[in-house]
FISEPA-864636 format. One record per residue (C-alpha): x, y, z. Coordinates in steps of 0.25 Angstrom, whole numbers, plus 5000, padded with zeros to 4 digits. Each point is the difference from the previous one (the first is absolute). Example, Ala and Ser with C-alpha at 12.3 -4.5 7.8 and 13.67 -1.06 7.14 Angstrom:
504949825031/500650144998/
***
This chain:
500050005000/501350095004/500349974984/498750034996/500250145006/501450034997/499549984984/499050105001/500850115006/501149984989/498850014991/499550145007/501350054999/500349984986/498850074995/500250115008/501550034993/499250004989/498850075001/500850095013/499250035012/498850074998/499750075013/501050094998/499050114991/500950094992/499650155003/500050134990/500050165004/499450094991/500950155001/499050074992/498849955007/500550025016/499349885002/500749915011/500449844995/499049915005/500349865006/499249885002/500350005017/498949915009/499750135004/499450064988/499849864992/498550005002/499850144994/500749974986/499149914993/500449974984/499250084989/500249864991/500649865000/501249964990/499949894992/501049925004/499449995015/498449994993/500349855005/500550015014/498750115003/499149894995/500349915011/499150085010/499250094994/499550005015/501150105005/500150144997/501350054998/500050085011/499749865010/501349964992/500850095003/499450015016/500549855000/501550024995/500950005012/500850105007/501249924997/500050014984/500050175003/501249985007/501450054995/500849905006/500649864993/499249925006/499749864992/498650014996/500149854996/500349945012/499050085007/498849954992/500649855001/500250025015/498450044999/499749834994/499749925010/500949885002/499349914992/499950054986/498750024993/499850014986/498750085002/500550085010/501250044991/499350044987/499250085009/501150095004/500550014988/498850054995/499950095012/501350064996/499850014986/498850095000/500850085011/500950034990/499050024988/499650115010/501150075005/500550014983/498850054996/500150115012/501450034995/499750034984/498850085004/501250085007/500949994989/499050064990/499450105009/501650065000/500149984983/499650164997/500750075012/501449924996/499850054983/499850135006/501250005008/501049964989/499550104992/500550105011/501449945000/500050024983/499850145002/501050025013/501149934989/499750134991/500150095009/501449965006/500550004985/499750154998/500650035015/501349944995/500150074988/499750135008/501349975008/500749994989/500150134995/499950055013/501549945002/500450064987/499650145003/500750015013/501449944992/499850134992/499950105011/501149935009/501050014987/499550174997/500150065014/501149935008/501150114997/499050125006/499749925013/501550005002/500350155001/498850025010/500549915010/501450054999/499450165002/499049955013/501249925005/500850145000/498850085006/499849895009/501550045006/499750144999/498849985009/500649915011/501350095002/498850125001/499449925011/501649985006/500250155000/498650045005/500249895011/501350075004/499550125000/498949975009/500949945011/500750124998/498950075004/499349905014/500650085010/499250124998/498749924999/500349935011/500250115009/498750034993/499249885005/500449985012/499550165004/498749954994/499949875010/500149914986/500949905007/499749874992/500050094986/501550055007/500549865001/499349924990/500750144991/501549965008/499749854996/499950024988/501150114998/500949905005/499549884991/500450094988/501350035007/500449865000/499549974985/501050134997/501249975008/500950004989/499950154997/500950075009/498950125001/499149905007/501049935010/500150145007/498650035001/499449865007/501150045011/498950135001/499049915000/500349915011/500350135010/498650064995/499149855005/500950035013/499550145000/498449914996/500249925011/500350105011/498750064995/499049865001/500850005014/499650145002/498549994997/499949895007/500250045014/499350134997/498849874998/500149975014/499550145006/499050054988/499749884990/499550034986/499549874993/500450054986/501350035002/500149875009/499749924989/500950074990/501249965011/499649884999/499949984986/501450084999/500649895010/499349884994/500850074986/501349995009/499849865005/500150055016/498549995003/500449905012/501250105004/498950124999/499149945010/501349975009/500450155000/498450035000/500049955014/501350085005/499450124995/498849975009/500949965012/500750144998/498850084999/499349975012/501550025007/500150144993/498650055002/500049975014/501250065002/499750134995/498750005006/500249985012/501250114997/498950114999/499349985014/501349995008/500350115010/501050114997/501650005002/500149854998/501449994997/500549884990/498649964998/500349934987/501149915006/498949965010/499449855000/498550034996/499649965016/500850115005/499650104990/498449955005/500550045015/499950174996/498849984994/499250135006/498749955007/499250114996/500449964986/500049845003/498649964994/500250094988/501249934997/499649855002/498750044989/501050054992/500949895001/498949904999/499450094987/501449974994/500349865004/498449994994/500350064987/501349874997/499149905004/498950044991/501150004988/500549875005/498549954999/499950084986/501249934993/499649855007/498550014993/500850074988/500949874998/498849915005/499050044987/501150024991/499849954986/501249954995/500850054986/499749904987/501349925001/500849994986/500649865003/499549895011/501350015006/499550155001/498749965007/500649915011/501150095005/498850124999/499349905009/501249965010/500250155001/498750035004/499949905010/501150055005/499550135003/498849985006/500849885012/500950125002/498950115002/499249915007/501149975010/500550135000/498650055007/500449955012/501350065000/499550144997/498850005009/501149965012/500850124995/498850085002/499549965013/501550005006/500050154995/498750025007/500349925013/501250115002/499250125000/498849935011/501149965007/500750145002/498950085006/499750015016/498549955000/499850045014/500250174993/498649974991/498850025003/499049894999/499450054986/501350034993/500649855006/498749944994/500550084985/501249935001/499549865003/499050044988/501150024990/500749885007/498649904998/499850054986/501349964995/500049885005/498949974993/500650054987/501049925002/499049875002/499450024988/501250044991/500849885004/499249895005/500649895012/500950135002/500350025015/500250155006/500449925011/501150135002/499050124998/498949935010/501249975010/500350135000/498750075000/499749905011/501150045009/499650164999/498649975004/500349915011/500950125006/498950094996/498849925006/500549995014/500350135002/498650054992/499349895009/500550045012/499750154998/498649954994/499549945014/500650115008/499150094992/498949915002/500250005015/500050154998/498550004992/499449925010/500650085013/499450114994/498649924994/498950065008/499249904993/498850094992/499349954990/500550024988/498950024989/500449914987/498949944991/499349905000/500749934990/501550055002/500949875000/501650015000/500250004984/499450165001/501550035007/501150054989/500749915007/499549874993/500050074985/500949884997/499049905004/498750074992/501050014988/500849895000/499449914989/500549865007/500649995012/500649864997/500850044988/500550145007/501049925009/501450065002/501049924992/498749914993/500349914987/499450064989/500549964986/500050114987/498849934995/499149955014/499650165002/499250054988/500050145006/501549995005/501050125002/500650024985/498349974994/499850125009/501250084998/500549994987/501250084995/499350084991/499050045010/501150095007/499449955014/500849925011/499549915011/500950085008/499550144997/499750075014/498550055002/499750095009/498949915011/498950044998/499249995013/498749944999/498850095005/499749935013/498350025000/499649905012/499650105010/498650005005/499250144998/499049955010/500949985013/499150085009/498949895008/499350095008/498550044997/498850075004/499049894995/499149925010/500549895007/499549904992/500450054987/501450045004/500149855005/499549944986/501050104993/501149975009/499949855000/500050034984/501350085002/500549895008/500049914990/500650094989/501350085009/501249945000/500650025015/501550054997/501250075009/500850104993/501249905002/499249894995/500050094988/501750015001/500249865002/499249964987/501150104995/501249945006/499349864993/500050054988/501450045000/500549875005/499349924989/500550094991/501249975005/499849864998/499450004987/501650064996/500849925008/499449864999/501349915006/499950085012/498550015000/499749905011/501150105009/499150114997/498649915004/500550005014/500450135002/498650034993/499449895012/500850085012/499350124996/498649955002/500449935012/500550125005/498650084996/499449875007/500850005013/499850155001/498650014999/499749865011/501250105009/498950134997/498749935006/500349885007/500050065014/499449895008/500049864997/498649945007/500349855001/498649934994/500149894995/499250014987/500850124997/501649945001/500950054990/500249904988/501249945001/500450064985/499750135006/500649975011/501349944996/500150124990/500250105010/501149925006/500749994988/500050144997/500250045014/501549914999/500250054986/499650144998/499950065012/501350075006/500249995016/500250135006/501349985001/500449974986/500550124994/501049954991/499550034984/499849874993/501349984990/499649914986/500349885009/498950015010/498550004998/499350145000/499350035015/499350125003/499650075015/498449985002/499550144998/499050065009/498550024998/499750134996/499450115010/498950044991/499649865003/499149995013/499649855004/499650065015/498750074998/499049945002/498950074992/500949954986/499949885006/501550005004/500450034984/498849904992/500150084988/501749995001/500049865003/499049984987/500750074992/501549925003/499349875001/499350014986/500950084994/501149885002/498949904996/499950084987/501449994997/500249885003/498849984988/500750084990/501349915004/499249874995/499350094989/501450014996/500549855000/500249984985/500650114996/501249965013/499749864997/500750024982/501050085007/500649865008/500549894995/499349885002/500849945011/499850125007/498650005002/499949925012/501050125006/498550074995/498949925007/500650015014/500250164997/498649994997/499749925013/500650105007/499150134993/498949915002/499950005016/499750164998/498649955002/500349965013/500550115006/498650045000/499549925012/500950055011/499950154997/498549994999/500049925012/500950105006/498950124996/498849925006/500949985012/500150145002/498650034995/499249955014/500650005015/500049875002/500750015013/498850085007/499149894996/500749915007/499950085011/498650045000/499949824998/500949995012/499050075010/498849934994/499349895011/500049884996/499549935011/498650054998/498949915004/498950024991/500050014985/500250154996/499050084989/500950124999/501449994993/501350055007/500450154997/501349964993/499349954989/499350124998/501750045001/500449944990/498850024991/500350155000/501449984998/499649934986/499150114997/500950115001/501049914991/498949984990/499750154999/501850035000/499949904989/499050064992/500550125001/501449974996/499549934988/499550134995/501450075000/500749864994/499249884991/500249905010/499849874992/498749925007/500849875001/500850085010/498950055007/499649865001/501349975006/500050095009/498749975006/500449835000/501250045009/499250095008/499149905003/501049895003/500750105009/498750035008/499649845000/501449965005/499950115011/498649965003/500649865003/501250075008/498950055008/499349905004/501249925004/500350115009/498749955010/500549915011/498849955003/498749984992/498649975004/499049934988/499450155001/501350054998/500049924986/498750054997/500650155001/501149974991/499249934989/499050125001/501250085000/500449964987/498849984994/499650155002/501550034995/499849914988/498750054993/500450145003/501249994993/499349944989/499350144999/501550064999/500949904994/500149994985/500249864999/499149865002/500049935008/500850055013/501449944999/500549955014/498549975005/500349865000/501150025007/499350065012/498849935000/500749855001/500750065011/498850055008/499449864996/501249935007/499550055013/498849914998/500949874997/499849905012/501449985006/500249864992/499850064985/501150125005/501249924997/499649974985/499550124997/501550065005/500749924991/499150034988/500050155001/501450045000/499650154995/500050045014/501250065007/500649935014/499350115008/498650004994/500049845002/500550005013/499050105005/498849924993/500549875010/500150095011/498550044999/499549884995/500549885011/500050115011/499449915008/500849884996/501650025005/500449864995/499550024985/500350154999/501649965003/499749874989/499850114990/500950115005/500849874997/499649994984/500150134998/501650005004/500149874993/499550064987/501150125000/499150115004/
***
């Protein structure tokens, strides 16, 4: 069967050499028609379809008429479209089964025939669709074939014609070149001359451009001389005159050099950049910055020198061979503020062109080099520069301040006056802040040392003549009213004109970092050169109008009672209640904050100084109207208040026999002044000086407020780990409302006599045996007593707006006083019968309602007090002890008594609770 197979592929095989393979369909292209060649591809197979059938395939259709064409052609596989070598014989035996079929094999072939009749048919329909478009080309190719005949002849003659003209004018085209050769000659040795003659010719229009500031026309005109120098070298004329030319770029050179440090003290941008351009011409740009930076060096020596040389006192002998310290030393005082502004004002005008050339460099556009060699040496150059400017800030701004420091230190600061040393430090603070923002991380660690060491000197002896005078204020305070608005607070002062103006107190800290670009409205924004202004021009203070006192001062009136009372508690409520020397310390506050504000690294130094002044104002005023001290319970001192007074008493408060000055080692003390005489606390009508003690008490209360009020503004004028250093000066201003309980205790004690009540208590029987219906006559005592001090007080109120809080004060510790002495009264009664504790319980009872009447304030206080007293005496002798230990309000004495009156009767418990009482520290 392998035989059988092997014949029939032989077979196939031969008849394909001779027939050659028909699935390979030539195709044709038609130029003239633009048509595309079409190919029979199993894409496009089933949309060509034949238009009619050749003969010699008429057989193999017939076999099955059944099948279209285009089913034939869907049948033919993918393989025979293939452009590969594949053997298309093999493949249809391979497609037998393994045992042969005759049938099936004639069907195949047949199969394969009419493919074939197909795909021909397809192929001569393409062929004689093409026919007329390849006629029509081959025309086009005839005619081409002419034309390229008549072109050639055409190139023929052309050749020939030029032969004729090449032979007639070759003779004539040799004498023109050999006349433009000569005139060529001629011209270039015109040139030679005229070149000559111009170098001849420099040095006057040199001379002339540098007059005109035309520095990079003068050395780009040098260069150039001396390049043509060279190229003429071998005349002898020339040799002579490059030796001029080398002396005139010295003579160039020293100009630039000139112009240049005449840039350091007034800076032209145009002629700044023509230096430049005339350096970068040389090749010295890098050497131009390095001399750049020695002219600043040596200007701000220069202009300080002779500044200060204006101001200095005459017959200074050898001034000029003086160090510039000494020459600071005989600067006049009268003249010394004039001459640091001026100093400043020049030192001022080099850092603004220093600026000037840095932002010059910074935005500028480099020069189009002419080679990249060019470009990268441009770039090194300018890089350069702007590392050495950038460095050289810091060593021009030390020069600056160094200068500066010189003069601050050189004056006596103890010869100015407060105003004129606060001028100084002003200059001082606004310099260092220039310098902040000019060069940023730069430290004027010098300039604040110094300025820090003069103030230091100056503040101890301004402090210590500051609380003598504070001393002498309140020794002559006689403690009026002083008529202020309603809405007056400390900013109102001239003295705090900084604080209302100053835009942010954070960022106005001596010697804070500000960079050239952190602060949009900075020094240079506000002062630029062209505005001919300074940050060191001196203005004449202008003092603010100071409109805070009150027109309406006078409280007397001639209204009824009840409509004087509604307008007085109305102007109560409105009036401020201020001391003339409460007026003065707000002043000397001002100034100290001031202070602070320019001399931030000693600002906590000045905060104390700032505290020991209220504590003085404090102390004083507790000294003034603390006469007596009654010892109530409920009315101690607070241990702040308390602890205070010590403090400043150790402190501040000189011994009579220290009469040493304090030196700059030893804390400022100052002798306790005496009250003034004006001031009379005896009389009794004035309830023993009310309306004085009101006005020192609320007065210190108010500035004690406008202390707190003022808390940020002192708070940005501290570092932060200075602020703890703040609260405890704070704790110390806040113990001012304190003070008001002993001195208003002290008033009330004075207001009644308390000793004649218990006197008139001490002569009362209590031994009566019946209950009484009719009170004791020192109640009706102490009930006028408390009459007569309502009607002082009202009337005091109407020559001073005593606040109703303090009324109400007043009252509470008059009743507390007359309670705690109704109690001393009753403990004064060795023996007391049950009719005796109905006298005192009506006793008080009567007191109580009445005062009621009187009194301002509900509910009485101390009625409590009195009337668990009076109830004790009820107690049977068993509840005694308990009740002892649970009211530990009353004194020893007042115990004692009530067990002396209770168990009289019973020795053995009255000594039991004597014992208690011992025991329990009485």
């Amino acid at each position: 069967m392998d035989d059988l197979k092997l014949k029939f592929k032989l077979l196939i095989n031969k008849q394909n050499k001779l027939q050659g393979p028909w699935r390979s369909t030539p195709s044709f292209e038609s130029e003239s028609s633009g048509t595309d060649t079409t190919v029979i591809t199993p894409a496009n197979r089933e949309s060509v379809a034949p238009t009619s059938v050749p003969e010699f395939i008429e057989g193999d259709k017939q076999l099955d008429d059944q099948d279209t064409d285009q089913d034939i052609l869907k049948s033919i596989e993918q393989i025979y479209f293939e452009e590969n070598d594949s053997d298309l014989a093999r493949y249809e035996l391979n497609k037998l089964s393994a045992t042969l079929q005759c049938d099936e094999i004639l069907n195949s072939l047949r199969v394969l025939k009419r493919q074939r009749g197909v795909v021909l048919n397809q192929a001569l329909q393409l062929i004689l669709k093409q026919q007329p478009s390849c006629q029509d080309e081959f025309e086009r190719i005839v005619d081409i074939q002419g034309q390229l005949k008549v072109a050639v002849e055409a190139c023929k003659m052309g050749r020939s014609q030029l032969n004729v003209a090449k032979q007639q004018f070759t003779t004539a085209s040799l004498g023109l070149l050999a006349n433009y050769r000569k005139r060529q000659r001629a011209i270039n040795l015109l040139k030679l001359l005229s070149s000559i003659k111009t170098l001849q010719c420099t040095r006057e229009q040199l001379q002339e451009l540098l007059r005109e500031e035309d520095f990079a026309g003068a050395i780009t005109l040098l260069i150039e001389c001396q390049g043509v120098a060279s190229t003429f070298r071998h005349f002898s004329c020339v040799a002579a005159l490059n030796v001029q030319l080398q002396d005139t770029l010295e003579m160039a050179e020293e100009s630039l050099d000139q112009a240049l440090a005449k840039s350091c003290l007034d800076f032209d941008s145009e002629l700044y950049s023509k230096l430049q351009d005339a350096y970068s011409f040389l090749g010295k740009s890098q050497i131009a910055a390095d001399q750049l930076l020695m002219h600043f060096t040596s200007a701000v020596h220069n202009v300080s020198f002779s500044t200060v040389s204006n101001f200095l006192q005459s017959n200074i002998l050898g001034a000029s061979k003086k160090s510039f310290p000494e020459l600071c030393r005989h600067i006049g005082k009268e003249n010394f503020i004039l001459c640091l502004s001026e100093l400043c004002k020049s030192l001022w005008s080099i850092v603004c062109c220093y600026r000037e050339v840095s932002k010059w460099h910074m935005h500028r556009v480099p020069r189009s080099p002419s080679k990249r060699s060019d470009d990268v040496e441009s770039s090194m150059a300018a890089q350069y520069i702007k590392q050495k400017l950038e460095t050289g800030r810091v060593r021009i701004w030390h020069d600056v301040q160094i200068k500066v420091a010189a003069v601050i230190s050189s004056c006596d600061p103890s010869s100015y006056k407060f105003d004129d040393f606060l001028s100084i430090l002003d200059l001082v603070d606004r310099l260092i802040k220039i310098g902040a923002e000019f060069c940023e991380n730069a430290s004027s660690a010098d300039l604040q040392g110094a300025a820090r060491k003069q103030s230091l000197s100056y503040l101890h002896s301004y402090h210590q003549t500051r609380l003598d005078e504070l001393c002498m204020f309140l020794e002559n305070e006689g403690w009026e009213h002083c008529p202020v608005r309603s809405n007056f607070t400390a900013l109102q002062l001239q003295e705090f004109r900084w604080a209302i103006t100053l835009p942010d107190a954070s960022k106005s800290r001596l010697g804070s970092s500000l960079s050239s670009n952190s602060s949009i409205d900075g020094f240079f924004s506000r002062h630029p050169r062209s505005s001919k202004t300074t940050p060191f021009d001196l203005k004449s203070e202008q003092s603010v109008e100071e409109d805070f006192y009150s027109s309406n001062g006078n409280f007397s009136s001639e209204d009824s009672d009840d409509d004087h009372e509604e307008r007085m508690d109305h102007a109560r409520e409105k009036h401020l209640l201020v001391a003339n020397t409460t007026i003065s310390m707000l002043r000397l506050i001002g100034r100290y904050l001031w202070m602070m504000h320019l001399l931030q690294p000693i600002a906590l130094d000045i905060l104390k100084r700032l505290a020991q002044l209220f504590d003085l104002y404090l102390f004083i005023v507790h000294e003034f109207f603390v006469r007596e001290k009654p010892t109530i319970r409920d009315f101690e001192y607070t241990y702040q208040l308390q602890s205070n007074l010590m403090r400043i008493k150790e402190n501040l408060i000189a011994k009579p026999s220290d009469t040493q000055l304090p030196t700059d080692n030893t804390e400022a003390k100052v002798h306790p002044p005496g009250i003034s005489p004006t001031v009379d606390l005896e009389n009794p009508e004035d309830l023993h000086g009310l309306a004085k003690c009101v006005v020192a008490v609320e007065s210190l209360a108010f500035l004690a407020a406008q202390l707190q009020n003022l808390r940020p503004q002192i708070q940005n004028l501290l570092h932060n780990e200075q602020w703890p250093a703040l609260d405890h000066f704070y704790s110390q201003v806040g113990v001012a409302e304190d003070l008001r309980k002993p001195i208003y205790m002290n008033v009330a004690w004075h207001a009644v006599d308390l000793r004649q009540l218990l006197s008139q208590m001490s002569k009362v029987n209590w031994e009566v045996r019946d209950v009484m219906s009719q009170h004791s006559a020192y109640v009706d005592f102490i009930l006028r007593e408390l009459q007569i001090f309502s009607m002082r007080l009202a009337e005091i109120s109407k020559r001073v707006p005593i606040p109703k809080a303090t009324k109400i004060l007043l009252w509470q510790f008059l009743s507390h006083l007359v309670c705690n002495a109704f109690v001393d009264g009753f403990s004064s009664a060795k023996k007391c019968s049950n009719g005796g504790r109905g006298l005192m319980q009506l006793d008080f009872t009567q007191f109580a309602s009445k005062l009621e009447k009187i009194a301002e304030v509900r509910p009485i206080p101390g009625k409590d007090f009195v009337e668990q007293y009076i109830k004790a005496y009820y107690l049977p002798e068993s509840s005694l002890e308990t009740w002892i230990r649970s009211h530990k309000e009353y004194t020893g004495r007042q115990l004692s008594a009530l067990v002396n009156c209770a168990c009289q009767n019973n020795k053995r418990v009255r000594q039991m609770l004597l014992s208690v009482i011992e025991e329990l520290g009485y």
